[in-house]
N, CA, C and O atoms as a GROMACS GRO file, in nm:
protein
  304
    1UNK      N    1  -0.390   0.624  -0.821
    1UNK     CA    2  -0.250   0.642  -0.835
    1UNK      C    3  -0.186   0.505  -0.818
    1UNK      O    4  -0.236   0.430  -0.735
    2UNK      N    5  -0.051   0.452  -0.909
    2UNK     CA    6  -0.022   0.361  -0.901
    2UNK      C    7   0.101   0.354  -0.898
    2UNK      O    8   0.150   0.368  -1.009
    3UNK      N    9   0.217   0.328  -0.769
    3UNK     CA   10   0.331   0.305  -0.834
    3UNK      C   11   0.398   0.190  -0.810
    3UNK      O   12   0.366   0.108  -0.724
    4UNK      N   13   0.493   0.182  -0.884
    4UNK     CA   14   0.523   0.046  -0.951
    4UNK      C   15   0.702   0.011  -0.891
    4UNK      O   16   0.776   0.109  -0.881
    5UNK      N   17   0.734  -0.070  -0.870
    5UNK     CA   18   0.903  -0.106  -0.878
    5UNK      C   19   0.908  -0.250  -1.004
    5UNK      O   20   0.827  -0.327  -1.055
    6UNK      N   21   1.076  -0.220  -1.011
    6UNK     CA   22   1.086  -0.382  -1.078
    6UNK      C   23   1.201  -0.448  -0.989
    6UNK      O   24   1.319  -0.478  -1.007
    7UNK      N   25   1.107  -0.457  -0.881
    7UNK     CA   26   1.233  -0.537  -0.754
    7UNK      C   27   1.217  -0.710  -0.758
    7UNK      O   28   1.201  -0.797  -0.843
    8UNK      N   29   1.227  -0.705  -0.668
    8UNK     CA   30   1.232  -0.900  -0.672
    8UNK      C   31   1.093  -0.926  -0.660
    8UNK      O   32   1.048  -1.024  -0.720
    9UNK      N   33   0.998  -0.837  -0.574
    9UNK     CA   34   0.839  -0.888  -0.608
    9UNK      C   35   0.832  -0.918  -0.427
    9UNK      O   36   0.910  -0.882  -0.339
   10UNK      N   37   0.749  -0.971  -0.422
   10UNK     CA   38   0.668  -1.057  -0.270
   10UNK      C   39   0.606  -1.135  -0.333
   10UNK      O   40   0.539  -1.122  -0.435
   11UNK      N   41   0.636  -1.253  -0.246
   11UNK     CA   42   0.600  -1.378  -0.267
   11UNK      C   43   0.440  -1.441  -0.224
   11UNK      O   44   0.402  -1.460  -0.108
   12UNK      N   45   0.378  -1.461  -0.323
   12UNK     CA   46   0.220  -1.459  -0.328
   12UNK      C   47   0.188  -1.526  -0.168
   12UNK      O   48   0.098  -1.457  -0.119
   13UNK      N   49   0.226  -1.623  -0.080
   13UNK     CA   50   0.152  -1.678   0.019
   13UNK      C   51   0.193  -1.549   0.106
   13UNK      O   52   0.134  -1.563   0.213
   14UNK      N   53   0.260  -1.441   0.108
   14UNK     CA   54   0.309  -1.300   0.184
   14UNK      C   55   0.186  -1.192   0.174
   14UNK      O   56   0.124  -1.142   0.267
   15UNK      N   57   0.170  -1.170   0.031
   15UNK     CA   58   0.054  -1.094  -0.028
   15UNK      C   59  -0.054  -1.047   0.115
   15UNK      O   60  -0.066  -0.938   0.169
   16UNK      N   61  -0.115  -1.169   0.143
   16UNK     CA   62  -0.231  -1.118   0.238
   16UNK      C   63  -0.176  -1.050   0.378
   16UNK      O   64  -0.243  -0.981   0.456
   17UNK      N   65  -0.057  -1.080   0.390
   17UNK     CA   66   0.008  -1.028   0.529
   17UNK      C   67   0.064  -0.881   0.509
   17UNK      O   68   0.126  -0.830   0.602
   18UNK      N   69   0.044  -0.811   0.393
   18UNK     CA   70   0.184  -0.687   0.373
   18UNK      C   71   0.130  -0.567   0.463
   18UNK      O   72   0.208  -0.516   0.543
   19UNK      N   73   0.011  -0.525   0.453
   19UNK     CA   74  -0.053  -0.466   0.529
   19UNK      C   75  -0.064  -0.458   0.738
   19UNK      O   76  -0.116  -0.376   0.813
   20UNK      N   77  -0.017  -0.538   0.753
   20UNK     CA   78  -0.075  -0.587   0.889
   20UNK      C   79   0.057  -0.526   0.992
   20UNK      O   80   0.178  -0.530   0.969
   21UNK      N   81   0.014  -0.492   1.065
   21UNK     CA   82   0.158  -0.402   1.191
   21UNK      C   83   0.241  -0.494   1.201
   21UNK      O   84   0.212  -0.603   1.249
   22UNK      N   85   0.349  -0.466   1.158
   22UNK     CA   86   0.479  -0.520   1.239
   22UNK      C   87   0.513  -0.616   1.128
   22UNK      O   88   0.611  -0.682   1.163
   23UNK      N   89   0.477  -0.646   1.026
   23UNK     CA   90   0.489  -0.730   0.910
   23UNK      C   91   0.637  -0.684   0.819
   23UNK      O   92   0.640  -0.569   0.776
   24UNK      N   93   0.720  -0.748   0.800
   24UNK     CA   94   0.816  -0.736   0.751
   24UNK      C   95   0.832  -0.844   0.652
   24UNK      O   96   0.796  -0.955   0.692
   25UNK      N   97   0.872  -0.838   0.546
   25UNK     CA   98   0.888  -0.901   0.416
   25UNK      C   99   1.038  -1.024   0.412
   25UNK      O  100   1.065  -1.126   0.349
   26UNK      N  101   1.112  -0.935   0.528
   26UNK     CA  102   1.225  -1.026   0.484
   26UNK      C  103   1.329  -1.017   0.616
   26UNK      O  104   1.368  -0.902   0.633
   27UNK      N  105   1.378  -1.103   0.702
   27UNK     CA  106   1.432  -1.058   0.822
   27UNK      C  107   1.574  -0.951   0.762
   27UNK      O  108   1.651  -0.899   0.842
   28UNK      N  109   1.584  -0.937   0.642
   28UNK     CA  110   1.723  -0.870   0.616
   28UNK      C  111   1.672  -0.690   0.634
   28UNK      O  112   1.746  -0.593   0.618
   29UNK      N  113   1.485  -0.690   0.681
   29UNK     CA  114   1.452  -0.571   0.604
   29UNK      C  115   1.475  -0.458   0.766
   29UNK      O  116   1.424  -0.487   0.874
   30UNK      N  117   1.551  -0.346   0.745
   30UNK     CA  118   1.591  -0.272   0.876
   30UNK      C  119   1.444  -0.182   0.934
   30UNK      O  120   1.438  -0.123   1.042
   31UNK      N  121   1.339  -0.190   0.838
   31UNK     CA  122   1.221  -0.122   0.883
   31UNK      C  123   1.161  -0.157   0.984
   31UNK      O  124   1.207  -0.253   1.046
   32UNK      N  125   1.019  -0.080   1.039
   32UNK     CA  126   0.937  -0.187   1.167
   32UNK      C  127   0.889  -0.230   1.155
   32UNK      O  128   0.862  -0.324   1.231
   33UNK      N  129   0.802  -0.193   0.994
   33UNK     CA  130   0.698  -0.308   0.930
   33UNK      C  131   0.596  -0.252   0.961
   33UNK      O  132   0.502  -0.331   0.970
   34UNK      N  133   0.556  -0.078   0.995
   34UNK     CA  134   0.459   0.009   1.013
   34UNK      C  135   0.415   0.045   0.902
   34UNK      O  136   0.292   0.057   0.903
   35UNK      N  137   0.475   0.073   0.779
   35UNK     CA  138   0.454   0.145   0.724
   35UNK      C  139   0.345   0.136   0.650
   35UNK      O  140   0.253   0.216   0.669
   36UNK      N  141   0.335   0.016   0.531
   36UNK     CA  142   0.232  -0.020   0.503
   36UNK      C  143   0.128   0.018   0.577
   36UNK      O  144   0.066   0.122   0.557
   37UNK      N  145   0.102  -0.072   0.674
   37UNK     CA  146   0.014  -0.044   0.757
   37UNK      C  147  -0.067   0.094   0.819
   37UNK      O  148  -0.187   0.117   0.832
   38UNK      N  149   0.032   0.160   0.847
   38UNK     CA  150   0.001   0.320   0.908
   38UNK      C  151  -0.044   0.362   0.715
   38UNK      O  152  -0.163   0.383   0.692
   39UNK      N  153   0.032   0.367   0.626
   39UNK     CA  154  -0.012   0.410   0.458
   39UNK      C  155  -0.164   0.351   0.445
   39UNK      O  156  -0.254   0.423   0.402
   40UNK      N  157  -0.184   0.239   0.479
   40UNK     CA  158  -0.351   0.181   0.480
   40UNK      C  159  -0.464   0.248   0.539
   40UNK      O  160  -0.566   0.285   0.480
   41UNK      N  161  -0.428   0.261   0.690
   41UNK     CA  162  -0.512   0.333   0.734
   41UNK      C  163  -0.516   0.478   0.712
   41UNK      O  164  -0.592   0.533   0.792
   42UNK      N  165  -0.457   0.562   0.626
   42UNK     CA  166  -0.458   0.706   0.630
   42UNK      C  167  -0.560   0.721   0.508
   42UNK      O  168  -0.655   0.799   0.504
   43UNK      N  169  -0.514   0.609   0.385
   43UNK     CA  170  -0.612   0.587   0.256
   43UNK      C  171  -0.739   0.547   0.325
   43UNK      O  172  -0.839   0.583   0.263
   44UNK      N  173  -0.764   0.484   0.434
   44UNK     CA  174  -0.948   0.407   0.461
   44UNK      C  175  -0.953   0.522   0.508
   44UNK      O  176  -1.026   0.574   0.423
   45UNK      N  177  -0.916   0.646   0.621
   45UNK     CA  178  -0.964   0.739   0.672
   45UNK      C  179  -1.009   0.877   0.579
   45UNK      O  180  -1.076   0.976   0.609
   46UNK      N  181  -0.949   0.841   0.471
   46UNK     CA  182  -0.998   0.941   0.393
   46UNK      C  183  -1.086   0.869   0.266
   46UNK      O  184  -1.110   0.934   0.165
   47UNK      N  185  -1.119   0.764   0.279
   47UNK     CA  186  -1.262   0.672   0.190
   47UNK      C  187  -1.214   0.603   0.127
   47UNK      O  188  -1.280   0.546   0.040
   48UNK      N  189  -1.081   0.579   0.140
   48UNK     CA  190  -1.025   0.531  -0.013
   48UNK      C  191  -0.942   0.365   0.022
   48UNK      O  192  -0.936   0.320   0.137
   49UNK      N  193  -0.902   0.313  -0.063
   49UNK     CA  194  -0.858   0.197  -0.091
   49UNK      C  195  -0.749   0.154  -0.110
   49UNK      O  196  -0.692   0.256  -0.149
   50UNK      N  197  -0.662   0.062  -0.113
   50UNK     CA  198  -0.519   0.058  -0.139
   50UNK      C  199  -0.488  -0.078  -0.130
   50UNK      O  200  -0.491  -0.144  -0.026
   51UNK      N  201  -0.450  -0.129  -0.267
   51UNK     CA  202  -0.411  -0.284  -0.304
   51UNK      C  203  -0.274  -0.321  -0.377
   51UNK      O  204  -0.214  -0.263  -0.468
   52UNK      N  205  -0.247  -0.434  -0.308
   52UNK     CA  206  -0.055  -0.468  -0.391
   52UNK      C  207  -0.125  -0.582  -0.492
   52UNK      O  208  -0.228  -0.649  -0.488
   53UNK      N  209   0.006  -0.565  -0.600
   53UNK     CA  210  -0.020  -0.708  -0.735
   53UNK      C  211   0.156  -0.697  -0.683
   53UNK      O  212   0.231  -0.604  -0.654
   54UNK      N  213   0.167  -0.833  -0.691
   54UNK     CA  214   0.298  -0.846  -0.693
   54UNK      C  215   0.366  -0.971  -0.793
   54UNK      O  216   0.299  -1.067  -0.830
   55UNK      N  217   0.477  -0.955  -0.821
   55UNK     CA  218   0.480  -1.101  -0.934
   55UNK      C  219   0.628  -1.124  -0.894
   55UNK      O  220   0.706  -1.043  -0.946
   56UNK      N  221   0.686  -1.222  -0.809
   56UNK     CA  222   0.794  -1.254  -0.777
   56UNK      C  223   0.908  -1.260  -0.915
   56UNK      O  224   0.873  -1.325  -1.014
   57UNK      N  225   1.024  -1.198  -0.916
   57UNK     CA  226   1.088  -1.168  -0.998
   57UNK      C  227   1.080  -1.045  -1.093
   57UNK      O  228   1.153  -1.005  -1.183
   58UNK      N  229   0.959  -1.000  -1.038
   58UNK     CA  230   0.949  -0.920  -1.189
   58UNK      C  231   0.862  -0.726  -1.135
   58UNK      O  232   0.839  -0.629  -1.207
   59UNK      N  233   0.844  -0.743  -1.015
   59UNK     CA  234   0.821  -0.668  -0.955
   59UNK      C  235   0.696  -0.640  -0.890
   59UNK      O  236   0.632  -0.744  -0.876
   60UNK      N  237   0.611  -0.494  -0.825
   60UNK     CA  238   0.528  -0.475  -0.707
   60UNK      C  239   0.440  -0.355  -0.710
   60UNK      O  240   0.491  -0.244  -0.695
   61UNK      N  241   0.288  -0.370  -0.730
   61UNK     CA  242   0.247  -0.206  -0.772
   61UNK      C  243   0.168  -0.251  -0.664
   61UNK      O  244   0.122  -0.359  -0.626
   62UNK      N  245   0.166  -0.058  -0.602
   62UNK     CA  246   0.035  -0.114  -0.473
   62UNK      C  247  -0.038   0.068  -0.567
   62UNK      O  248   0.024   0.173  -0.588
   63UNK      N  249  -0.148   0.041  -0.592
   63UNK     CA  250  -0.276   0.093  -0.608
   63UNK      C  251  -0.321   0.163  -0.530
   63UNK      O  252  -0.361   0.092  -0.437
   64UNK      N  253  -0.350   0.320  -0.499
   64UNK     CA  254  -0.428   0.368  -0.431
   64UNK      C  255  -0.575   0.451  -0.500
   64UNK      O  256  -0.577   0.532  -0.593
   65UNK      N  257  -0.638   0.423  -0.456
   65UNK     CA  258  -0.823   0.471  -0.434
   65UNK      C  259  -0.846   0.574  -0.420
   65UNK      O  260  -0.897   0.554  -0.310
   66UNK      N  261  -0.860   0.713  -0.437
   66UNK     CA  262  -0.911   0.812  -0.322
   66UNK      C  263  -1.058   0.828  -0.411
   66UNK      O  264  -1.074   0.788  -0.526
   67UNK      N  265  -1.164   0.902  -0.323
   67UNK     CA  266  -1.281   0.946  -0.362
   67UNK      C  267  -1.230   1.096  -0.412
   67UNK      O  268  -1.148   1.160  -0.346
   68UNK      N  269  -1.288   1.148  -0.538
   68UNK     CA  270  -1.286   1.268  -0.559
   68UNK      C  271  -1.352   1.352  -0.463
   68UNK      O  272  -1.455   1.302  -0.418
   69UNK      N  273  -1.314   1.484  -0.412
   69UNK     CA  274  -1.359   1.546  -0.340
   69UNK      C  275  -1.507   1.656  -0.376
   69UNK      O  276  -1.501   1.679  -0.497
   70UNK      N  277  -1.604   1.711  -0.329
   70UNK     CA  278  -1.689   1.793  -0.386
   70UNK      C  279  -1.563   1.891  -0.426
   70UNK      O  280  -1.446   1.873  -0.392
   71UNK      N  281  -1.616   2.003  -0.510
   71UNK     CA  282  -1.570   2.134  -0.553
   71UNK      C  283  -1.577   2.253  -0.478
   71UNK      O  284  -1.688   2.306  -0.484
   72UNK      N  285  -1.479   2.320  -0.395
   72UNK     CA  286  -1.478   2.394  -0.323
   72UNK      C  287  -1.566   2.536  -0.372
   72UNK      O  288  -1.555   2.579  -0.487
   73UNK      N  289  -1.643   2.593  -0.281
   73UNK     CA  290  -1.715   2.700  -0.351
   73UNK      C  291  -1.683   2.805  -0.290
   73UNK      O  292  -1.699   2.913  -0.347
   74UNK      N  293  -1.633   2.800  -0.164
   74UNK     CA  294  -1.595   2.917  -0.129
   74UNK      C  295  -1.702   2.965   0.019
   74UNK      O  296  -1.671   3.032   0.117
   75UNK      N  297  -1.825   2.904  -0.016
   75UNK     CA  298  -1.885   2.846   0.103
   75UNK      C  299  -1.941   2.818   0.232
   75UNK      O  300  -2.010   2.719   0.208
   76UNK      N  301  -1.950   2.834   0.316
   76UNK     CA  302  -1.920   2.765   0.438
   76UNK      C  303  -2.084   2.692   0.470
   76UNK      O  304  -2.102   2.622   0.570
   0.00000   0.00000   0.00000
């Protein structure tokens, strides 16, 4: 799944930091800077992956991973 904005972007030397607790993009930004972060770890806990492309000016897709699940059979 991929979604996309066409905002101002993040600025490539930022890139490796977006992920990390308490990381905020811009002191104007009113968030805690969890979010990312807490969104990362919920994608690794369920196998999966999650990456930003960003292009200053022109906008910001962050990529998520999941593993397909087996097929429920009904089971146990």
């Amino acid at each position: 799944m991929c979604v996309r904005d066409t905002g101002i972007g993040i600025p490539t030397n930022m890139l490796p930091e977006v992920f990390k607790p308490f990381f905020r993009v811009s002191e104007y930004n009113t968030g805690t800077g969890l979010g990312l972060s807490i969104t990362r770890d919920i994608v690794e806990r369920h196998g999966g992956e999650i990456n930003v492309d960003s292009v200053e000016g022109e906008g910001t897709t962050f990529t998520v991973k999941l593993p397909l699940a087996a097929p429920f059979t009904g089971e146990s």
